[in-house]
N, C-alpha and C positions, 0 to 999 in steps of 0.2 A: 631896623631900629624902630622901635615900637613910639605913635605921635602922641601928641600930646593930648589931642581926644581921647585915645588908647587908654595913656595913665590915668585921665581923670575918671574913666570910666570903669575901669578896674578897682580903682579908689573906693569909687562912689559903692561896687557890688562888695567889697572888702570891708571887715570890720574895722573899729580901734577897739582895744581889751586895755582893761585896769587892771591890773595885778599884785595884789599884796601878798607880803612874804612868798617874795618868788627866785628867791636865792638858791631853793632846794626844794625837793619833796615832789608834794603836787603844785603847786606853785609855778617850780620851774620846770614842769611836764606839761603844765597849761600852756607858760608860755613859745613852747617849742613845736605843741601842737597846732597854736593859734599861726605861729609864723610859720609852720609848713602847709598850713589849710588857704598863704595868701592875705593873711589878715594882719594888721599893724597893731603892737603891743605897748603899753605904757607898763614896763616891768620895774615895781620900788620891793623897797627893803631899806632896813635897818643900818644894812654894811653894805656899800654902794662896791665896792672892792668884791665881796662875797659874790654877788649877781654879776659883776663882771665877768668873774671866774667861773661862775656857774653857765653863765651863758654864752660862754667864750665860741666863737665859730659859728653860732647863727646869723640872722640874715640885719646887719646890723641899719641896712639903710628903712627900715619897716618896725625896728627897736630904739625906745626912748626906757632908758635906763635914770632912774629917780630917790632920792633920799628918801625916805617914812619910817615913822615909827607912827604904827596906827593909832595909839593909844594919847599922841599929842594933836587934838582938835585943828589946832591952826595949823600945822604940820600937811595935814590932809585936804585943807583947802587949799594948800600952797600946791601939793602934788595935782591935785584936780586943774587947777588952775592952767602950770605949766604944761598938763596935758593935752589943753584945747591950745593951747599955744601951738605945739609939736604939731596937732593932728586934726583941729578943727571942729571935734566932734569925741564923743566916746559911745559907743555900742553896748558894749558889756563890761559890767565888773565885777573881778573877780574877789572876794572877800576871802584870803584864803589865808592869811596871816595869825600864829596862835603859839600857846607852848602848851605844855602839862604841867600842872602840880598835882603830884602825887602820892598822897599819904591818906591815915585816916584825919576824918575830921575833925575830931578832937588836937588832935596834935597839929594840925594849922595854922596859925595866927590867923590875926583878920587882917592885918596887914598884908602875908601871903595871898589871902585870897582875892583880897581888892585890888592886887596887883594882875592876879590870875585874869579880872573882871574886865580890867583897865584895855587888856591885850584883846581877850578872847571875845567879850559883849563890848566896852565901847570903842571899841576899837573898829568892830564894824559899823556899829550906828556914827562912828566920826565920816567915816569913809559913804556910806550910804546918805548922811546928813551933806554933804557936801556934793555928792554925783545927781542927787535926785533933781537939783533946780535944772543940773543939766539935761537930762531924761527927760522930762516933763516937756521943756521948752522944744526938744525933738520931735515929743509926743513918740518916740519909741523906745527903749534898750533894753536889758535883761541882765539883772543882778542876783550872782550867784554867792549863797553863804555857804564854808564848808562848816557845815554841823558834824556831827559823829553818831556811832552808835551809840555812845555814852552820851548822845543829847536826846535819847529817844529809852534806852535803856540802863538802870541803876546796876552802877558796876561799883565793887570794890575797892576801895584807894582813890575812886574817882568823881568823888562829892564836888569838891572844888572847880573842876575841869568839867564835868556833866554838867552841875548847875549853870556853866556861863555855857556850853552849848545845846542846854535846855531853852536858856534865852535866847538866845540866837535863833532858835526854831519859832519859838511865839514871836519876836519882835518881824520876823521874815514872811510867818501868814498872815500877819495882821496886815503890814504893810503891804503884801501881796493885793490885797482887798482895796486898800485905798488907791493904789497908786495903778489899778487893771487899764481905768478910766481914761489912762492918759496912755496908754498903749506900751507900759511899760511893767514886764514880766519878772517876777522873783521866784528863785529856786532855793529851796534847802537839801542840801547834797551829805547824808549819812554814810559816809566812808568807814570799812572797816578797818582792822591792821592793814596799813601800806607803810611800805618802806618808807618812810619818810625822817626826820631829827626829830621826830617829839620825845621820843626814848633817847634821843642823841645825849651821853652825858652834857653835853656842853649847854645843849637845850633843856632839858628837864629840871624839873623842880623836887626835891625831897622837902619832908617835916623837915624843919630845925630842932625838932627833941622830940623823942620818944616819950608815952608813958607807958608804965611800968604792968600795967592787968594786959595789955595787946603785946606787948613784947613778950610776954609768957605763954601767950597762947597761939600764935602764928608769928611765922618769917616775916621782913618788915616790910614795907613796899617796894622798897631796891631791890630788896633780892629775888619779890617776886615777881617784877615786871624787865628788870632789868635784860635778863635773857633775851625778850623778845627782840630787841634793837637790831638791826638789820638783816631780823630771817622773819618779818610781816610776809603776807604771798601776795598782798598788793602790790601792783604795779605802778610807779605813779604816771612815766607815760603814756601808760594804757587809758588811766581817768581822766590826762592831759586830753587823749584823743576820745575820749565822750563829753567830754563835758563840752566839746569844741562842736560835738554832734547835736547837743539839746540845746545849743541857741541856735543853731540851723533849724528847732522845731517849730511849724508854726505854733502849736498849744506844747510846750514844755510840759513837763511836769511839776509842781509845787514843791512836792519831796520825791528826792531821788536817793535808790539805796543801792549803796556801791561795794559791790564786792560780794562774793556767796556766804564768806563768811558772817558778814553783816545781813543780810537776809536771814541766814540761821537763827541768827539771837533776836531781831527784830518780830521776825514774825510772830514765836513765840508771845515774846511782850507783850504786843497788840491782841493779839487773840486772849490772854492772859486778863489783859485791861478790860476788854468787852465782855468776857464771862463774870468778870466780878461787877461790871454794873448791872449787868439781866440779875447776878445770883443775889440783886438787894433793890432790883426795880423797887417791888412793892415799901421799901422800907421808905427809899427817895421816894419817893410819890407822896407818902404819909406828911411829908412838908409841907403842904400844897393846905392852907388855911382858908375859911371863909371873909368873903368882904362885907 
Protein backbone atom coordinates (compact mmCIF):
# COMPACT_ATOMS: atom_id res chain seq x y z
CA UNK A 1 0.00 0.00 0.00
CA UNK A 2 1.47 2.96 -1.54
CA UNK A 3 2.26 6.05 1.89
CA UNK A 4 1.32 8.95 2.11
CA UNK A 5 4.72 10.56 0.94
CA UNK A 6 3.95 8.36 -2.19
CA UNK A 7 0.46 9.92 -2.95
CA UNK A 8 1.63 13.41 -2.19
CA UNK A 9 4.25 12.92 -4.61
CA UNK A 10 2.52 11.46 -7.35
CA UNK A 11 0.19 14.37 -6.89
CA UNK A 12 2.64 16.86 -6.80
CA UNK A 13 4.22 15.16 -10.53
CA UNK A 14 0.25 14.87 -11.73
CA UNK A 15 -1.69 17.37 -13.28
CA UNK A 16 -5.32 19.03 -12.42
CA UNK A 17 -7.06 19.62 -16.16
CA UNK A 18 -10.25 22.09 -16.56
CA UNK A 19 -12.49 20.77 -19.05
CA UNK A 20 -15.25 22.32 -20.73
CA UNK A 21 -17.92 20.64 -22.69
CA UNK A 22 -16.53 17.30 -21.93
CA UNK A 23 -19.66 15.41 -22.08
CA UNK A 24 -18.63 14.13 -25.71
CA UNK A 25 -16.32 14.64 -28.56
CA UNK A 26 -12.99 15.83 -27.70
CA UNK A 27 -13.81 16.94 -24.58
CA UNK A 28 -14.41 13.71 -23.36
CA UNK A 29 -11.35 11.99 -25.16
CA UNK A 30 -9.33 14.74 -23.14
CA UNK A 31 -10.70 13.85 -20.35
CA UNK A 32 -10.02 9.94 -20.56
CA UNK A 33 -6.71 10.67 -21.87
CA UNK A 34 -5.80 13.04 -18.96
CA UNK A 35 -7.03 10.27 -16.51
CA UNK A 36 -5.18 7.43 -18.16
CA UNK A 37 -1.77 9.69 -18.41
CA UNK A 38 -2.22 9.84 -14.22
CA UNK A 39 -3.54 13.23 -14.00
CA UNK A 40 -6.61 14.55 -12.12
CA UNK A 41 -9.53 16.25 -14.10
CA UNK A 42 -12.09 18.98 -13.38
CA UNK A 43 -14.78 17.58 -16.07
CA UNK A 44 -18.14 20.32 -16.58
CA UNK A 45 -20.71 20.53 -18.92
CA UNK A 46 -24.06 21.85 -19.33
CA UNK A 47 -25.87 18.33 -18.42
CA UNK A 48 -24.08 16.97 -15.40
CA UNK A 49 -26.21 13.55 -16.07
CA UNK A 50 -24.68 13.75 -19.85
CA UNK A 51 -20.89 13.64 -18.41
CA UNK A 52 -21.83 11.28 -16.15
CA UNK A 53 -22.83 9.02 -18.73
CA UNK A 54 -20.10 9.88 -20.92
CA UNK A 55 -17.68 9.24 -18.36
CA UNK A 56 -19.08 6.34 -16.71
CA UNK A 57 -16.10 3.70 -15.77
CA UNK A 58 -13.25 5.85 -15.45
CA UNK A 59 -11.03 6.58 -12.75
CA UNK A 60 -13.66 8.31 -10.57
CA UNK A 61 -11.26 8.93 -7.41
CA UNK A 62 -8.79 11.57 -9.84
CA UNK A 63 -12.53 12.95 -11.47
CA UNK A 64 -14.50 16.04 -10.20
CA UNK A 65 -17.55 16.19 -12.36
CA UNK A 66 -19.14 20.10 -12.43
CA UNK A 67 -22.21 22.03 -13.67
CA UNK A 68 -21.12 25.06 -16.66
CA UNK A 69 -22.52 26.61 -19.08
CA UNK A 70 -19.58 28.61 -20.28
CA UNK A 71 -21.37 31.27 -21.77
CA UNK A 72 -22.68 32.45 -17.90
CA UNK A 73 -19.70 34.50 -16.29
CA UNK A 74 -20.46 33.80 -12.68
CA UNK A 75 -21.28 30.22 -13.67
CA UNK A 76 -17.36 29.78 -14.43
CA UNK A 77 -16.05 31.50 -11.56
CA UNK A 78 -18.13 29.25 -9.48
CA UNK A 79 -16.80 26.02 -11.58
CA UNK A 80 -13.03 27.44 -11.01
CA UNK A 81 -13.63 27.98 -7.62
CA UNK A 82 -14.95 24.46 -6.63
CA UNK A 83 -12.07 23.14 -8.56
CA UNK A 84 -9.30 24.48 -6.30
CA UNK A 85 -11.55 23.26 -3.57
CA UNK A 86 -11.60 19.51 -5.09
CA UNK A 87 -7.70 19.70 -6.20
CA UNK A 88 -5.79 22.59 -4.86
CA UNK A 89 -4.36 23.86 -7.96
CA UNK A 90 -5.29 23.73 -11.74
CA UNK A 91 -2.46 22.90 -14.40
CA UNK A 92 -4.32 23.01 -17.62
CA UNK A 93 -7.50 24.11 -19.10
CA UNK A 94 -9.19 22.83 -21.44
CA UNK A 95 -11.36 25.39 -23.55
CA UNK A 96 -13.27 23.00 -25.46
CA UNK A 97 -16.83 23.74 -25.21
CA UNK A 98 -18.91 25.08 -28.63
CA UNK A 99 -21.72 24.35 -31.22
CA UNK A 100 -22.17 25.28 -34.88
CA UNK A 101 -24.61 27.55 -36.57
CA UNK A 102 -24.72 26.86 -39.70
CA UNK A 103 -26.24 28.52 -42.63
CA UNK A 104 -25.47 31.60 -44.86
CA UNK A 105 -25.19 34.87 -43.47
CA UNK A 106 -27.78 36.51 -44.63
CA UNK A 107 -30.29 34.22 -43.43
CA UNK A 108 -28.93 34.50 -39.71
CA UNK A 109 -30.32 36.59 -37.11
CA UNK A 110 -28.21 38.52 -35.02
CA UNK A 111 -29.74 37.14 -32.37
CA UNK A 112 -28.45 33.53 -33.76
CA UNK A 113 -25.12 34.70 -34.01
CA UNK A 114 -24.65 36.53 -30.50
CA UNK A 115 -25.83 33.38 -29.19
CA UNK A 116 -23.21 31.48 -31.43
CA UNK A 117 -20.65 34.24 -29.66
CA UNK A 118 -21.96 33.71 -26.25
CA UNK A 119 -20.89 29.95 -26.38
CA UNK A 120 -17.92 29.82 -28.75
CA UNK A 121 -15.89 33.56 -27.91
CA UNK A 122 -17.20 34.35 -24.57
CA UNK A 123 -17.43 31.51 -23.37
CA UNK A 124 -13.92 31.01 -23.43
CA UNK A 125 -12.76 34.39 -22.26
CA UNK A 126 -15.36 33.61 -19.10
CA UNK A 127 -13.48 30.55 -18.60
CA UNK A 128 -9.88 32.01 -19.20
CA UNK A 129 -11.00 35.27 -17.28
CA UNK A 130 -11.47 33.34 -14.26
CA UNK A 131 -8.47 30.44 -14.50
CA UNK A 132 -5.84 33.24 -15.17
CA UNK A 133 -5.66 34.81 -11.34
CA UNK A 134 -5.21 31.10 -10.86
CA UNK A 135 -2.19 30.53 -13.36
CA UNK A 136 -0.50 33.61 -12.57
CA UNK A 137 -0.44 33.17 -8.80
CA UNK A 138 1.29 29.46 -9.64
CA UNK A 139 3.36 31.31 -12.10
CA UNK A 140 2.65 28.11 -14.37
CA UNK A 141 -0.31 26.30 -16.41
CA UNK A 142 -1.20 25.80 -20.02
CA UNK A 143 -4.47 26.98 -21.55
CA UNK A 144 -5.70 25.27 -24.42
CA UNK A 145 -8.43 26.83 -26.96
CA UNK A 146 -10.07 24.40 -29.43
CA UNK A 147 -10.17 26.84 -32.62
CA UNK A 148 -11.03 25.00 -36.12
CA UNK A 149 -10.11 25.01 -39.42
CA UNK A 150 -12.82 27.35 -40.06
CA UNK A 151 -11.07 29.75 -37.50
CA UNK A 152 -8.06 29.97 -39.75
CA UNK A 153 -9.95 29.17 -43.16
CA UNK A 154 -13.38 30.78 -44.81
CA UNK A 155 -15.71 27.99 -45.42
CA UNK A 156 -19.20 28.07 -46.57
CA UNK A 157 -22.33 28.09 -44.20
CA UNK A 158 -19.61 28.83 -41.71
CA UNK A 159 -19.54 32.75 -41.30
CA UNK A 160 -21.06 32.64 -38.01
CA UNK A 161 -19.12 29.65 -36.26
CA UNK A 162 -15.54 30.75 -38.13
CA UNK A 163 -15.86 34.31 -37.04
CA UNK A 164 -16.26 33.25 -33.05
CA UNK A 165 -13.25 30.79 -33.80
CA UNK A 166 -11.52 33.43 -35.82
CA UNK A 167 -11.68 35.17 -32.37
CA UNK A 168 -10.77 32.59 -30.39
CA UNK A 169 -7.50 32.44 -32.32
CA UNK A 170 -6.67 36.40 -31.96
CA UNK A 171 -7.88 36.63 -28.28
CA UNK A 172 -5.43 33.28 -27.69
CA UNK A 173 -2.01 34.86 -29.31
CA UNK A 174 -2.61 38.02 -27.85
CA UNK A 175 -2.99 36.55 -24.56
CA UNK A 176 -0.27 34.17 -25.21
CA UNK A 177 2.08 37.39 -25.32
CA UNK A 178 1.01 38.79 -22.05
CA UNK A 179 0.46 36.11 -19.96
CA UNK A 180 4.41 34.04 -21.36
CA UNK A 181 5.85 36.28 -18.38
CA UNK A 182 4.19 34.62 -15.62
CA UNK A 183 5.16 31.10 -16.88
CA UNK A 184 1.99 30.40 -18.23
CA UNK A 185 1.43 28.83 -21.89
CA UNK A 186 -1.60 29.10 -24.50
CA UNK A 187 -2.39 26.80 -27.36
CA UNK A 188 -4.71 27.39 -30.26
CA UNK A 189 -5.62 23.84 -31.49
CA UNK A 190 -7.19 23.78 -35.25
CA UNK A 191 -8.98 20.53 -35.56
CA UNK A 192 -10.30 19.26 -38.47
CA UNK A 193 -13.69 17.00 -39.21
CA UNK A 194 -13.73 14.75 -35.82
CA UNK A 195 -16.19 12.82 -34.79
CA UNK A 196 -17.61 14.83 -32.45
CA UNK A 197 -21.97 16.45 -32.00
CA UNK A 198 -21.18 19.63 -33.68
CA UNK A 199 -23.16 18.17 -36.75
CA UNK A 200 -25.17 16.12 -33.92
CA UNK A 201 -28.80 17.19 -34.83
CA UNK A 202 -29.34 17.73 -31.36
CA UNK A 203 -26.42 20.16 -31.25
CA UNK A 204 -26.29 22.02 -34.42
CA UNK A 205 -27.81 25.00 -35.34
CA UNK A 206 -29.75 25.81 -38.89
CA UNK A 207 -31.07 29.51 -40.39
CA UNK A 208 -34.53 29.89 -39.15
CA UNK A 209 -35.68 31.03 -42.93
CA UNK A 210 -34.38 30.72 -45.92
CA UNK A 211 -34.07 33.44 -48.74
CA UNK A 212 -35.28 32.94 -51.77
CA UNK A 213 -31.97 33.86 -54.60
CA UNK A 214 -29.62 30.99 -52.52
CA UNK A 215 -32.37 28.53 -52.38
CA UNK A 216 -32.39 28.59 -56.06
CA UNK A 217 -29.13 28.16 -56.57
CA UNK A 218 -27.61 25.66 -54.18
CA UNK A 219 -28.86 22.87 -51.62
CA UNK A 220 -29.40 24.40 -48.24
CA UNK A 221 -26.93 23.99 -45.44
CA UNK A 222 -28.64 20.80 -43.89
CA UNK A 223 -28.43 19.07 -46.69
CA UNK A 224 -25.06 19.80 -47.27
CA UNK A 225 -23.31 19.38 -44.10
CA UNK A 226 -25.62 17.18 -42.60
CA UNK A 227 -24.16 13.88 -44.19
CA UNK A 228 -20.99 14.46 -42.52
CA UNK A 229 -22.28 13.74 -38.84
CA UNK A 230 -20.54 10.63 -37.67
CA UNK A 231 -18.39 9.51 -40.70
CA UNK A 232 -15.54 12.89 -39.79
CA UNK A 233 -11.97 10.51 -39.82
CA UNK A 234 -11.09 12.36 -36.73
CA UNK A 235 -10.58 10.54 -33.85
CA UNK A 236 -11.39 12.30 -30.80
CA UNK A 237 -9.37 9.95 -28.38
CA UNK A 238 -6.68 10.20 -30.47
CA UNK A 239 -6.46 14.38 -30.08
CA UNK A 240 -7.58 13.47 -26.23
CA UNK A 241 -4.13 11.67 -26.29
CA UNK A 242 -2.03 14.63 -27.99
CA UNK A 243 -3.28 17.25 -26.62
CA UNK A 244 -2.31 15.29 -23.26
CA UNK A 245 1.27 15.18 -25.18
CA UNK A 246 1.66 19.17 -25.72
CA UNK A 247 1.33 20.17 -22.26
CA UNK A 248 4.03 17.54 -21.43
CA UNK A 249 6.01 20.03 -23.86
CA UNK A 250 8.36 22.19 -22.41
CA UNK A 251 7.86 24.92 -25.52
CA UNK A 252 4.17 23.81 -26.92
CA UNK A 253 3.31 25.09 -29.74
CA UNK A 254 1.00 28.40 -30.10
CA UNK A 255 -1.15 26.89 -32.89
CA UNK A 256 -1.64 23.46 -33.34
CA UNK A 257 -3.20 21.62 -36.52
CA UNK A 258 -4.98 18.63 -36.11
CA UNK A 259 -5.73 16.21 -38.18
CA UNK A 260 -4.22 15.75 -42.22
CA UNK A 261 -7.20 16.74 -43.31
CA UNK A 262 -7.06 20.15 -41.58
CA UNK A 263 -3.40 20.55 -42.78
CA UNK A 264 -4.86 20.08 -46.47
CA UNK A 265 -6.99 23.03 -46.35
CA UNK A 266 -4.73 25.20 -43.92
CA UNK A 267 -1.85 25.17 -45.70
CA UNK A 268 -3.29 26.13 -48.76
CA UNK A 269 -4.82 29.29 -47.06
CA UNK A 270 -1.57 30.44 -45.59
CA UNK A 271 0.54 30.15 -48.47
CA UNK A 272 -2.57 31.78 -50.39
CA UNK A 273 -2.48 34.71 -47.54
CA UNK A 274 1.37 35.36 -47.93
CA UNK A 275 1.37 35.43 -51.96
CA UNK A 276 -1.27 38.06 -51.82
CA UNK A 277 0.58 40.29 -49.47
CA UNK A 278 4.08 40.06 -51.58
CA UNK A 279 1.63 40.12 -54.98
CA UNK A 280 0.65 44.10 -53.47
CA UNK A 281 3.83 44.84 -51.17
CA UNK A 282 4.64 47.72 -53.38
CA UNK A 283 0.93 48.97 -53.15
CA UNK A 284 1.04 48.72 -49.07
CA UNK A 285 4.26 50.35 -48.89
CA UNK A 286 2.75 53.22 -51.00
CA UNK A 287 0.88 54.21 -47.43
CA UNK A 288 3.95 54.97 -45.83
CA UNK A 289 3.54 59.11 -45.80
CA UNK A 290 6.11 61.91 -44.96
CA UNK A 291 6.42 63.74 -41.43
Amino acid sequence: MPSSQSIRKEHIMSKVWFITGAGSGIGAGAVKAALGAGHRVVATGRNVEKLRSALRGVAADNLEILPLDVSDEAQASTAVAQAMTRFGRIDVVLNNAGYSLVGNFEELTTHEIERQFATNFWGVSHVMRAALPVLRKQRSGHIINMSSVAGVVGMKHCSAYGASKFAVEGLSLAVADEVEQFGIKVTAVEPGFFRTDLLDAANVKWPSHRIADYAANEVSAQEMWSPYAGHQPGDPDKLGEVLVKLTGMASPPRLFVAGGDAIEMIAPAVQARLKAVHAFEDLSKSTVGNF
